[in-house]
C-alpha positions as CSV (number, residue, x, y, z in Angstrom):
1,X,-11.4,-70.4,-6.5
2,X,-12.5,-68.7,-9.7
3,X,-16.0,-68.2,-8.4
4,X,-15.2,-66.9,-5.2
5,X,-13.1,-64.3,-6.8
6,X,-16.0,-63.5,-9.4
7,X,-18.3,-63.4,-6.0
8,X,-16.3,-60.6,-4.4
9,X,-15.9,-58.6,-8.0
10,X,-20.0,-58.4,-8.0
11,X,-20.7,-54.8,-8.0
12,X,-24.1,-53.2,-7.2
13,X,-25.4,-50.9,-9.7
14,X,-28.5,-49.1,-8.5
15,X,-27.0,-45.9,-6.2
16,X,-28.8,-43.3,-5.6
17,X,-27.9,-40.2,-7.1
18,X,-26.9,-37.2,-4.1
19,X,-29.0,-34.8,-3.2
20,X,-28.0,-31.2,-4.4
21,X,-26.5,-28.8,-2.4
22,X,-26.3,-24.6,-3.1
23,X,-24.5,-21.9,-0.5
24,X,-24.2,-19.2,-2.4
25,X,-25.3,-17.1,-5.4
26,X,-23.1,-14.5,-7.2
27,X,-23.8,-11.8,-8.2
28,X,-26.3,-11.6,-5.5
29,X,-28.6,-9.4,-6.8
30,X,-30.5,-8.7,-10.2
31,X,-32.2,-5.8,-11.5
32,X,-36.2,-6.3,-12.8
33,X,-36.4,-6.0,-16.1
34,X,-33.2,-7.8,-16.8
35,X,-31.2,-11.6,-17.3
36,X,-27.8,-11.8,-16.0
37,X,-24.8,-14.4,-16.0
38,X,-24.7,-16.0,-12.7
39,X,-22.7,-18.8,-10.3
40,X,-24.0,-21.1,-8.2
41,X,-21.8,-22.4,-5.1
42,X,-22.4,-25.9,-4.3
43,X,-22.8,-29.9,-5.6
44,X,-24.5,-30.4,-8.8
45,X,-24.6,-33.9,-9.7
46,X,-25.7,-34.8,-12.3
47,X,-25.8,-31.5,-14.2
48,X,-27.4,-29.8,-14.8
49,X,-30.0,-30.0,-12.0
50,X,-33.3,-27.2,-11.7
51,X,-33.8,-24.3,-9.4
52,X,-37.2,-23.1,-7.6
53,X,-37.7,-19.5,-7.1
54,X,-40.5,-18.4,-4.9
55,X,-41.3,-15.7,-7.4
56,X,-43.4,-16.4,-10.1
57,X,-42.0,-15.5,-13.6
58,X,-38.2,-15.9,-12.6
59,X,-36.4,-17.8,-14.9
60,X,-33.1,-19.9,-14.3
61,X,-31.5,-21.2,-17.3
62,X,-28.7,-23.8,-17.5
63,X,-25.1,-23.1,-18.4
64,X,-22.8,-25.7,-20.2
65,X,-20.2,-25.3,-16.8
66,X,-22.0,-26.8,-13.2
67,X,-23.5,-24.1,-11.5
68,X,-23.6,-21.2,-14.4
69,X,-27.2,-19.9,-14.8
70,X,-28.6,-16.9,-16.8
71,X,-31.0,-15.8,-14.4
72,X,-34.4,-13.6,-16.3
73,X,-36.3,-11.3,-13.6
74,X,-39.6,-10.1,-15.2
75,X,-40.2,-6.0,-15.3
76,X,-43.2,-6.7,-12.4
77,X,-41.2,-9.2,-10.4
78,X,-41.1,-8.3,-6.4
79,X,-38.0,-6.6,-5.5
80,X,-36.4,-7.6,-2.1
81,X,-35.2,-10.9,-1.2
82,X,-36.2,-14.5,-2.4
83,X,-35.7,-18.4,-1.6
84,X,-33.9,-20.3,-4.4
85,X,-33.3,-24.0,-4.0
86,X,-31.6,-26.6,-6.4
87,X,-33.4,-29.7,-6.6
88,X,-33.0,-32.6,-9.1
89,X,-35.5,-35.8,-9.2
90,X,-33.7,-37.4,-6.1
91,X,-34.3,-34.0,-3.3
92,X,-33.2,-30.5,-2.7
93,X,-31.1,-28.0,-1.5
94,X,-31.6,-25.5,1.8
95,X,-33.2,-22.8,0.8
96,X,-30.6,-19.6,0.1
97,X,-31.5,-16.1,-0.7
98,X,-31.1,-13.6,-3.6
99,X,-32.6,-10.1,-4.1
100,X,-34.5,-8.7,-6.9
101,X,-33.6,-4.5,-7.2
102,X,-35.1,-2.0,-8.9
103,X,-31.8,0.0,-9.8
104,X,-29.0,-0.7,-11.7
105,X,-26.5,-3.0,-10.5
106,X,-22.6,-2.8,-10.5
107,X,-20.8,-6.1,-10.7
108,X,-17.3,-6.4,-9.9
109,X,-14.9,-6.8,-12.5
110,X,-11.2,-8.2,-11.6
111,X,-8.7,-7.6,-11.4
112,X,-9.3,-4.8,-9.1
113,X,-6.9,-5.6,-6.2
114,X,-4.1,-3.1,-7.3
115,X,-4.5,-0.2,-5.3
116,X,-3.4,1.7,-7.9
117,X,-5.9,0.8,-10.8
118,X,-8.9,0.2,-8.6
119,X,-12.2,0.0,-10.4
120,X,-13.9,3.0,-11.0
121,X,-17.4,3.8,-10.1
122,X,-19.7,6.2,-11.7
123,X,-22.4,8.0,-10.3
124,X,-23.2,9.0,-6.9
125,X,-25.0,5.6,-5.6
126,X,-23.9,2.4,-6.7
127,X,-24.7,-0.8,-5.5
128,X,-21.7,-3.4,-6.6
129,X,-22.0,-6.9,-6.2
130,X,-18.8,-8.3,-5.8
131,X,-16.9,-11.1,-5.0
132,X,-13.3,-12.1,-3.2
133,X,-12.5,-14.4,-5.2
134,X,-9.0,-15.6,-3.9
135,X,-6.7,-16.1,-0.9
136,X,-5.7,-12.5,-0.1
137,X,-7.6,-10.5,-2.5
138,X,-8.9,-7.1,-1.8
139,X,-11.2,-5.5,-3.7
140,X,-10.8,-1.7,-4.7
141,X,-13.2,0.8,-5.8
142,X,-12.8,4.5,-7.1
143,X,-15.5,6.9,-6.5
144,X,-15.6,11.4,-7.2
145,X,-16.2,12.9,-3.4
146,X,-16.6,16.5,-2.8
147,X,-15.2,18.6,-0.2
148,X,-17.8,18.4,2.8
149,X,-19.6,15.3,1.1
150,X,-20.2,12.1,3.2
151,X,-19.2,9.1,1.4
152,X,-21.5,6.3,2.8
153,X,-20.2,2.7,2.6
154,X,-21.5,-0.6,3.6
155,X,-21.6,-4.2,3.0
156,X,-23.5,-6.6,2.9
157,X,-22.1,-10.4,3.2
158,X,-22.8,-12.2,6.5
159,X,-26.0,-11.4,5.9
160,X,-25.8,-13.4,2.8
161,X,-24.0,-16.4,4.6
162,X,-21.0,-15.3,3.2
163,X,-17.5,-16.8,4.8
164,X,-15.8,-13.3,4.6
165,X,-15.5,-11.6,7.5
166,X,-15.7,-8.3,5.9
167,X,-13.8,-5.3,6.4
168,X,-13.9,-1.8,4.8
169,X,-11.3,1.1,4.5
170,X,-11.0,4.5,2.6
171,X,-8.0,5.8,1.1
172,X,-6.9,8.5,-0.3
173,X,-4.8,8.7,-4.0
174,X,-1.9,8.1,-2.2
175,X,-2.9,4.9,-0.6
176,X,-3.0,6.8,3.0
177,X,-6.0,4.9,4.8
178,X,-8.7,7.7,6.1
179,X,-11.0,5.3,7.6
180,X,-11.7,2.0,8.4
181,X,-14.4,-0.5,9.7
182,X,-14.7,-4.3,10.8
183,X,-17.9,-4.7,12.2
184,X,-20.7,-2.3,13.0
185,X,-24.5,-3.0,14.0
186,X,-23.6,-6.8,13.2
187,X,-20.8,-7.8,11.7
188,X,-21.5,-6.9,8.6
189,X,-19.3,-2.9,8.0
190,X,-19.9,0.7,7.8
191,X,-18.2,3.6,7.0
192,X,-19.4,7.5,7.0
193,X,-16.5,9.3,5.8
194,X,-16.7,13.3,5.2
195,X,-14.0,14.2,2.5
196,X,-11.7,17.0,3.8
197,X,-11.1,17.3,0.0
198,X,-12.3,17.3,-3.4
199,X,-10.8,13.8,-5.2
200,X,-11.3,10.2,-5.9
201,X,-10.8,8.3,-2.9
202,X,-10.8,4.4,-3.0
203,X,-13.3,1.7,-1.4
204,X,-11.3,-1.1,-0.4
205,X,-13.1,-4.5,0.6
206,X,-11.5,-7.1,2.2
207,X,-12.0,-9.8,4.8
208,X,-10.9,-13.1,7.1
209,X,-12.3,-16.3,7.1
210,X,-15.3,-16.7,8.9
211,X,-16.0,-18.2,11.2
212,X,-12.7,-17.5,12.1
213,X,-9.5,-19.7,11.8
214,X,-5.7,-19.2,13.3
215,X,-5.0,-18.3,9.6
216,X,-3.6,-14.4,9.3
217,X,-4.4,-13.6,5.7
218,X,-7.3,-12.2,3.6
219,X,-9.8,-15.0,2.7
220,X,-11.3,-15.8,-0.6
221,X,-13.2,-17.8,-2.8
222,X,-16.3,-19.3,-4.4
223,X,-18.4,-18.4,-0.5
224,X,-17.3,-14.9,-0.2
225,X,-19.6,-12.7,-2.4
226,X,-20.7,-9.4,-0.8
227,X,-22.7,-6.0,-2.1
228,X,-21.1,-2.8,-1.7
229,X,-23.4,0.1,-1.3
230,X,-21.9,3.3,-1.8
231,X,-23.3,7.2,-2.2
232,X,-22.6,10.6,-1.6
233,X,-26.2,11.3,-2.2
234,X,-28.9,12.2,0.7
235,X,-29.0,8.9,3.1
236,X,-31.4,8.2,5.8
237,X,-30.3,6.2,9.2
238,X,-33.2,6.6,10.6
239,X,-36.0,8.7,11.8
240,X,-36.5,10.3,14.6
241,X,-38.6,9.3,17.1
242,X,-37.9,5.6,15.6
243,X,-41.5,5.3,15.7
244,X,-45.2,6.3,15.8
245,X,-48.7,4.9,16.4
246,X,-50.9,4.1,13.6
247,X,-53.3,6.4,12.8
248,X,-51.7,9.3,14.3
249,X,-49.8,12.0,12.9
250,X,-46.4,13.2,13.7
251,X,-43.0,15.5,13.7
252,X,-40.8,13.6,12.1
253,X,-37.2,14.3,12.2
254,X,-34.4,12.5,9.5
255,X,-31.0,11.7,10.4
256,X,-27.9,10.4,8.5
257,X,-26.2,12.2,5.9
258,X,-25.6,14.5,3.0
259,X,-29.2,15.8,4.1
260,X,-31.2,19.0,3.3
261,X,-34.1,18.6,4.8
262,X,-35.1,16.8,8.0
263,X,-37.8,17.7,9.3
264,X,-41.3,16.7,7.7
265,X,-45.1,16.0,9.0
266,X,-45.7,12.4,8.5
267,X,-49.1,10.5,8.7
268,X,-49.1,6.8,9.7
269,X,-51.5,6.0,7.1
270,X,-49.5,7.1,3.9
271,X,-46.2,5.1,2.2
272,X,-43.6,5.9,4.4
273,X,-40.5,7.5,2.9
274,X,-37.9,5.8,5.0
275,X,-37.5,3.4,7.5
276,X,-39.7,3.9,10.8
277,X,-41.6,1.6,12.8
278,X,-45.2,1.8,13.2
279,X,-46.8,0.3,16.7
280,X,-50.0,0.3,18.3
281,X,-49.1,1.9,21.6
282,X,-49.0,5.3,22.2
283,X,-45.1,6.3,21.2
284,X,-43.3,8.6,23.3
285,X,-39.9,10.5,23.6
286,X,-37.5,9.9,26.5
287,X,-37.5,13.3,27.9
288,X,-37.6,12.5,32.1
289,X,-35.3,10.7,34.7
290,X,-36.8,9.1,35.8
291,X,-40.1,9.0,33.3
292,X,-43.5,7.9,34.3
293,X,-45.1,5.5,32.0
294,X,-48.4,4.1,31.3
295,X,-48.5,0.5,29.8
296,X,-48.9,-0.2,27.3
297,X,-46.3,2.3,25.0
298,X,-43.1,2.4,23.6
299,X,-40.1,5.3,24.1
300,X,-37.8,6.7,22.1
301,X,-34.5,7.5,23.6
302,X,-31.3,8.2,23.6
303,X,-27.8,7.8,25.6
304,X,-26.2,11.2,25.4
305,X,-23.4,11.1,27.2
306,X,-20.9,7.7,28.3
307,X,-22.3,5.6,31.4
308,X,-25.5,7.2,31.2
309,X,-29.1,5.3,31.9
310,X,-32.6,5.8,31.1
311,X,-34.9,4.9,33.5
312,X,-38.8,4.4,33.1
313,X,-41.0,3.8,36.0
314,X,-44.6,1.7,35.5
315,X,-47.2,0.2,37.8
316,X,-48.2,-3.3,37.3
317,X,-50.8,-5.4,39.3
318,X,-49.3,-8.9,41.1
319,X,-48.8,-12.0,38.5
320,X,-49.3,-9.4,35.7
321,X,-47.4,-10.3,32.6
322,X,-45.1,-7.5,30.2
323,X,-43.9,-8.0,27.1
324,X,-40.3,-5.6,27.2
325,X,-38.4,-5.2,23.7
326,X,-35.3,-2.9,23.8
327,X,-34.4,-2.5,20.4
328,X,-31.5,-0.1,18.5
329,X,-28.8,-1.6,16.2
330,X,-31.9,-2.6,14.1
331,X,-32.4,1.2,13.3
332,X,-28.8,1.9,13.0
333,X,-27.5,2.6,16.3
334,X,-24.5,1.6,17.5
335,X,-25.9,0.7,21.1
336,X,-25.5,-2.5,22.8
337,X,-28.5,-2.5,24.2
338,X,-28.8,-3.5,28.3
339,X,-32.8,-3.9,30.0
340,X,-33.3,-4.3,33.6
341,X,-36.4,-4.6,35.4
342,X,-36.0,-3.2,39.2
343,X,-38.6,-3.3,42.4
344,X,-39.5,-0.9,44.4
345,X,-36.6,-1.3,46.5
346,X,-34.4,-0.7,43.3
347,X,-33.0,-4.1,43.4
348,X,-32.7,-6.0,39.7
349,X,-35.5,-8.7,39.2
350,X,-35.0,-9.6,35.9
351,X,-32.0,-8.7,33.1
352,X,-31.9,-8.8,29.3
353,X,-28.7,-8.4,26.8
354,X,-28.7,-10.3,23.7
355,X,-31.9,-12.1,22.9
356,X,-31.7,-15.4,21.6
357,X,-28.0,-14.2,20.1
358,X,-29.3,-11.4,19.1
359,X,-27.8,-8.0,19.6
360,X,-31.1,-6.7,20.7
361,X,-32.8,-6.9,24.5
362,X,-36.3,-8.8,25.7
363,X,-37.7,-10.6,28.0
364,X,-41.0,-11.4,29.3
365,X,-41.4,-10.5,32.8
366,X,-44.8,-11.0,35.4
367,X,-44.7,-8.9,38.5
368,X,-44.6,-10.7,41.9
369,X,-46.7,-8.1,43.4
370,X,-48.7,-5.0,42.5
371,X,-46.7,-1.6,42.6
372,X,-44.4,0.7,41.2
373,X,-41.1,-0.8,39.3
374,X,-38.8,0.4,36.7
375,X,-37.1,-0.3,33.8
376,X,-33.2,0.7,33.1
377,X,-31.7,1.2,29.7
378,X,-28.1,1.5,29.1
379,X,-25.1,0.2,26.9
380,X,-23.4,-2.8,28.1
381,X,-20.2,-1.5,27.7
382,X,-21.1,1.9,29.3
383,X,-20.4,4.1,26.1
384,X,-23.0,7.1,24.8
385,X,-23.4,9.7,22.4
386,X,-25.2,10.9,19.6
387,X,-25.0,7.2,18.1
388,X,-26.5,5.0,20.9
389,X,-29.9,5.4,20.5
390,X,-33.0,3.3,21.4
391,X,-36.8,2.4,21.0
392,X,-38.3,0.6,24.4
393,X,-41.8,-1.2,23.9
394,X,-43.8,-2.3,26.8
395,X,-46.6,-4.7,25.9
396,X,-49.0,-7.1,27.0
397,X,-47.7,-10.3,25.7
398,X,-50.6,-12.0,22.9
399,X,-51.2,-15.5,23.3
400,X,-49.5,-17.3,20.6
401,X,-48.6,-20.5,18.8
402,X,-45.5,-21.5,17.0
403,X,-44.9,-24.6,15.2
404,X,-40.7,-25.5,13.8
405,X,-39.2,-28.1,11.9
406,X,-35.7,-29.3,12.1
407,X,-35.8,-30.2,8.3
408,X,-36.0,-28.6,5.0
409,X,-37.0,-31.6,3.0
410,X,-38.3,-34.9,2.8
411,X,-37.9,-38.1,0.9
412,X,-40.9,-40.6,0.5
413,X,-40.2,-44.3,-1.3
414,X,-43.6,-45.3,-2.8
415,X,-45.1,-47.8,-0.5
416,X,-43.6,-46.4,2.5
417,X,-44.3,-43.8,5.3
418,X,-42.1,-40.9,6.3
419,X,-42.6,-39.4,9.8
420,X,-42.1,-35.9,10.3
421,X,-41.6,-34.3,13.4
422,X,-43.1,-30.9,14.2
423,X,-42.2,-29.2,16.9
424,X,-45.1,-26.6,18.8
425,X,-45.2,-23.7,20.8
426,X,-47.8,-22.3,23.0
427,X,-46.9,-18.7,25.2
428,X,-49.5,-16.4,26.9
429,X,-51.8,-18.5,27.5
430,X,-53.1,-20.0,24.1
431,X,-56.4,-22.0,24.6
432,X,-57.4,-22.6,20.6
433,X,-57.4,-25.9,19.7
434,X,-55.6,-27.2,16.7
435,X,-54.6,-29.7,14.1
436,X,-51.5,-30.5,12.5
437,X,-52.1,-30.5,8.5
438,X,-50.0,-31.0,5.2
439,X,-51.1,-29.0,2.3
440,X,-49.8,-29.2,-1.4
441,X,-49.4,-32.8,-1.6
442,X,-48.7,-34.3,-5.1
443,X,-51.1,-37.5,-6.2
444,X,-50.6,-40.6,-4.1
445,X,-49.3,-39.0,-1.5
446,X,-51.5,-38.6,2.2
447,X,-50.6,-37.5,5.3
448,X,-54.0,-37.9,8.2
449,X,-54.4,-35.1,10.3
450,X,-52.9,-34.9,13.9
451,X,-54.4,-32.8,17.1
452,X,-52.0,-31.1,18.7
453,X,-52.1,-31.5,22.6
454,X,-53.1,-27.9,24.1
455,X,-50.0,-28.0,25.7
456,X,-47.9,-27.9,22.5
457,X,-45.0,-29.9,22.3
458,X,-43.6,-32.6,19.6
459,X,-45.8,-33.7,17.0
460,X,-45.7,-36.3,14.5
461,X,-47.3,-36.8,11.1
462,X,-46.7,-39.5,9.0
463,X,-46.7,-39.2,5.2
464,X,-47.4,-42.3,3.1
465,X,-46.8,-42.7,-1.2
466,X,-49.3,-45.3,-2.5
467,X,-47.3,-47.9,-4.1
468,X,-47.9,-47.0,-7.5
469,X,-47.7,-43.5,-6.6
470,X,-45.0,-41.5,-9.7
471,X,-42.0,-39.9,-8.9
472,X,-42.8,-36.1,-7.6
473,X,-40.6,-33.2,-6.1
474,X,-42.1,-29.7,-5.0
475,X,-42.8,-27.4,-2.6
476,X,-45.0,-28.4,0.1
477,X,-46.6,-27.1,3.9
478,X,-47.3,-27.9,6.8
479,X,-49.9,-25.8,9.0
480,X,-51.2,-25.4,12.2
481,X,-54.8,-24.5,11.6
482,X,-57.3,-23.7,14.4
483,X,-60.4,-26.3,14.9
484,X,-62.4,-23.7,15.0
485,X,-62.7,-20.8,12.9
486,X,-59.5,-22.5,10.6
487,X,-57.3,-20.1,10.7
488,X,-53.3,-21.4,9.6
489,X,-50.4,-21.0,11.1
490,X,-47.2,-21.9,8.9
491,X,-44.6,-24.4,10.4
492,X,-41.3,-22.9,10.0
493,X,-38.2,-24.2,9.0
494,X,-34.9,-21.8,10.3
495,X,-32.5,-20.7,8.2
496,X,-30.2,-19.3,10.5
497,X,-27.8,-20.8,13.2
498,X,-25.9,-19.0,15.6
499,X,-23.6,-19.3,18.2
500,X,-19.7,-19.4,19.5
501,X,-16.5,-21.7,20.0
502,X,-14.8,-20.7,22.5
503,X,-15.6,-17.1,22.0
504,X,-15.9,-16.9,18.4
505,X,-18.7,-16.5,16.2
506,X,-20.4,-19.3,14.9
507,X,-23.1,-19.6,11.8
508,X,-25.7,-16.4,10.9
509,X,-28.0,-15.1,13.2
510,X,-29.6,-12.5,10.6
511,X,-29.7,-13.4,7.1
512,X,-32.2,-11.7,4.2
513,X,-34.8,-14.1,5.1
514,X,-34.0,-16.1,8.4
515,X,-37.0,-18.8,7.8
516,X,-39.2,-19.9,5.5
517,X,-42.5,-22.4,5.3
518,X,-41.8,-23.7,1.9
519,X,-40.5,-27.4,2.3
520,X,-39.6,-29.8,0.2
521,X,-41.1,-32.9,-0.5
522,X,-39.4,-35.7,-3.3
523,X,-40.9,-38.9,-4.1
524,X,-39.5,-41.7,-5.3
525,X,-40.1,-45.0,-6.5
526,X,-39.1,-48.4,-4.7
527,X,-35.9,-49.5,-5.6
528,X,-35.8,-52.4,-7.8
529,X,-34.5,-55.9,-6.9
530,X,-31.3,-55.4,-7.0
531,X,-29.0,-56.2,-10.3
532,X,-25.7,-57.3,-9.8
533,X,-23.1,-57.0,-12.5
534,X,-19.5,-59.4,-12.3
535,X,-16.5,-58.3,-13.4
C-alpha cells in the first residue's frame, strides 16, 4: 500500500511560469527630460519582469515592490503616446499606452478627498495625473479664477482604459456645486465654466465603475488613473472651417475660450497652430439649403437652431461608388452626428449613425442610377446650436487592403510550428497581388511566405524554431507586401473593444493608440523529460 500512496504523492516539477499581464500605468504621463516613480497594474511573476517601450532611449527600472518602476524619458524623446508591454522569458503583456509631455506634470497627492483641504493648483494650466485610489474617493483640486475667466476642465481616463466612469464638478468655497459633467464627446468629461467671481473654486473628480455595475458608490482603485487638464489660459476647440485643402490658403477663424484673437490667415503648407484637418478636396462652408455640390469635397457646417438639417445635393453616374464621412465630436462638437443618402424622389436609400461604435457617421454608398440625390445632416436626437457642428467629406473610395490579427503574441517550442492566422481585407476594388511575410525573426526561427488569394480572406503562416534554436522574446511583424513594386502593409493587432450588455457600455472604442503592428514573439525550449519528485 506504501507504494501506491508514494505513487499518488509524485508531484511534477517543471510548470511553466505565467505570462505577464499590465492594465494600467500611473502616473500616466512623464515629462522629457525627466525619471519619475511609477506603478504598474497587473501580474508580475516572477519579479521583477522587463518592459518594452517603442521609444528608443526610454528607460524602465525595477523597484523592490512588484510593479514599481522609475521610468527615465530622454530630453529628445517623442512626446505623445507610446506602447509599453511587460514581458519576462516565458511571453508578454497586451500592449498599453503612456504619453511622453513636454510640460510639467502635476501628480496627485492624497489625501485630497476633503472638500475642504482640496489640493491646490498653481498656475494657469496644469495637467494632473491622478488617481482614485479607493472605494468612494473623490478627488479635489483648488485653482485662482478671475471674474469673466473660463476655467476649462477635462479628463482623460476611458481613453486610457481606465475603469472609472469619470465625472467632473466645480464648486465654489462653500462647497455649492456650479457645474457639472458625466460624459461629453465620449465618455470621457468636460467642463467650460465662466466664474461670476473672483476666487478659488474647486475641481472635483470622481467616478462609477465601468463598465457599469448595480453598485451606487464612487469606484476606486489600482485601474482608475485619469489626467486632469485644467487652464484659464487661451484654449482652442477648434477652428473654423474644421478644415482646408492642402496647398491652399485660408481665413481661419478660432473658437473656444479665454481668446483674444481669432481670426488669422493660415497656409496649409506651414506647422499648424491648432487642431484642423487638412484634405485633398476642395473644402467648403455650409452656407445653402439646399447646397449644390461637386464631388469630390468636403463641408463645413453647422446646426443652428434644434431639429434643424443640412442638406447637400450631388450628381452621381449609375453603380458609381462615394465614400461619405460625417464627422464632429472628433473636433469638439457635441453633435450626434445622423447621414442620410436620399433619391430623387426624396426617399432614404441608405442611413449612417455610429460607425463601427463609433460616435461618428459613414458609409460607402454606390448609386443605382445616374442623377441627382442628396445627403441630409442632422443630430439624432434633434438638438442644435452653436455646439453641434460638423465636417461632411464626399470621396471616391481608394482601393485598399487590410490585414488583422486576433493575437498580440506568440509562443514557439523549439522543434515545433506555430500557426498564425491573419486575417485580410480587400475594398474598392484592390487588384495588387500580395504575399504574407514575417519580418524581425530572431535566429532559428522561419516562417515561408504565403500568397494571399486576391480575394483576401483568412491566411495562415506557420512559424517553425529549429530544434536547437535559443530561447528569444521580442518584437516582431507581419506584412502584407505587394509582389510587385514591394510595398508593406502592416498587419494590425486592435487594441480596443467595444460594445454593450444590455444597454450598457462595454470595453474602449477610442484609446491613445487603438492598434498597433508590434507583436510579440517568445521562444522557448522543449520541455525536458519530465522529473518527478515523491514525497
Amino acid at each position: 500500500m506504501w507504494r501506491a500512496l508514494a505513487a499518488y504523492s509524485c508531484l511534477i516539477l517543471t510548470a511553466p511560469a505565467a505570462d505577464p499581464t499590465l492594465t494600467h500605468i500611473h502616473p500616466a504621463a512623464i515629462q522629457q527630460g525627466t525619471t519619475m516613480a511609477v506603478s504598474l497594474n497587473g501580474k508580475f511573476d516572477p519579479w521583477p519582469c522587463r518592459i518594452w517601450v517603442d521609444e528608443p532611449g526610454i528607460e524602465f527600472k525595477p523597484g523592490k515592490d512588484a510593479g514599481t518602476f522609475d521610468v527615465s524619458v530622454p530630453a529628445g524623446a517623442r512626446p505623445g503616446p507610446h506602447l509599453i508591454r511587460a514581458f519576462n522569458d516565458d511571453g508578454a503583456s497586451v500592449p498599453i499606452s503612456m504619453l511622453v509631455e513636454t510640460g510639467p506634470q502635476v501628480i496627485e497627492k492624497e489625501p485630497n478627498d476633503d472638500p475642504r483641504a482640496p489640493q491646490g493648483i498653481e498656475g494657469p494650466t496644469s495637467a494632473i495625473n491622478g488617481r482614485l485610489d479607493k472605494s468612494g474617493d473623490i478627488d479635489g483640486y483648488q485653482i485662482a479664477v478671475q471674474k469673466g475667466q473660463t476655467l476649462v476642465a477635462r479628463i482623460e481616463a476611458n481613453v486610457l482604459a481606465s475603469e472609472a466612469d469619470m465625472m467632473l464638478r466645480v464648486t465654489d468655497a462653500a462647497g455649492n456645486v456650479l457645474a457639472f459633467n458625466h460624459d461629453h464627446t465620449s465618455m470621457d468629461p468636460f467642463i467650460a465654466f465662466k466664474a461670476p467671481l473672483d476666487g478659488l473654486y474647486t475641481v472635483q473628480a470622481m467616478g462609477h465603475k465601468y463598465p457599469a455595475s448595480s453598485e451606487l458608490h464612487f469606484t476606486g482603485g489600482p485601474g482608475c488613473p485619469y489626467r486632469l487638464h485644467l487652464s484659464t489660459e487661451a484654449t482652442v476647440r477648434n477652428a473654423w472651417p474644421l478644415a482646408i485643402q492642402r496647398g491652399t490658403r485660408a481665413q481661419i477663424t478660432t473658437e473656444g475660450w479665454n481668446l483674444t484673437a481669432s481670426a488669422v490667415e493660415l497656409e496649409s503648407a506651414a506647422p499648424l497652430p491648432f487642431p484642423i484637418l487638412l484634405t485633398d478636396v476642395p473644402e467648403f462652408l455650409a452656407a445653402a439649403d439646399p447646397q449644390p455640390l461637386a464631388v469630390p469635397c468636403g463641408v463645413s457646417g453647422r446646426l443652428e437652431t434644434p431639429g434643424d438639417e443640412d442638406r447637400f445635393t450631388f450628381h452621381a453616374a449609375k453603380d458609381a461608388a462615394l465614400r461619405f464621412l460625417l464627422t464632429g465630436p472628433s473636433h469638439g462638437s457635441i453633435i450626434d452626428p445622423l447621414l442620410r443618402i436620399l433619391g430623387p424622389d426624396g426617399k432614404e436609400l441608405a442611413s449612417s449613425d455610429d460607425e463601427a461604435g463609433f460616435s461618428e457617421a459613414a458609409l460607402t454608398w454606390k448609386s443605382p442610377a445616374d442623377g441627382g440625390y442628396s445627403a441630409v445632416v442632422s443630430d439624432r436626437t434633434q438638438q442644435g446650436g452653436p455646439d453641434y457642428f460638423y465636417h461632411l467629406a464626399i470621396t471616391q473610395p481608394a482601393p485598399s487592403v487590410s490585414g488583422t490579427i486576433t493575437v498580440h503574441s506568440v509562443k514557439v517550442e523549439a522543434g515545433k510550428p506555430a500557426e498564425i492566422k491573419v486575417s485580410v481585407g480587400v475594398a474598392n476594388g484592390w487588384q495588387k497581388k500580395l504575399k504574407l511575410i514575417a519580418k524581425n525573426l530572431p535566429a532559428g526561427v522561419t516562417a515561408p511566405e504565403q500568397e494571399v488569394p486576391e480575394q483576401g480572406g483568412e491566411v495562415k503562416l506557420n512559424l517553425t524554431a529549429d530544434a536547437a534554436a535559443a530561447r528569444a522574446t521580442q518584437p516582431f511583424t507581419l506584412v502584407l507586401r505587394e509582389i510587385e513594386g514591394g510595398a508593406e502593409h502592416e498587419v494590425q493587432f486592435s487594441l480596443v473593444s467595444g460594445g454593450e450588455n444590455n444597454g450598457v457600455p462595454q470595453g474602449y472604442q477610442r484609446l491613445l493608440i487603438n492598434a498597433t503592428d508590434q507583436l510579440w514573439l517568445t521562444v522557448v525550449p522543449a520541455p525536458p523529460p519530465a522529473q518527478a519528485a515523491c514525497l
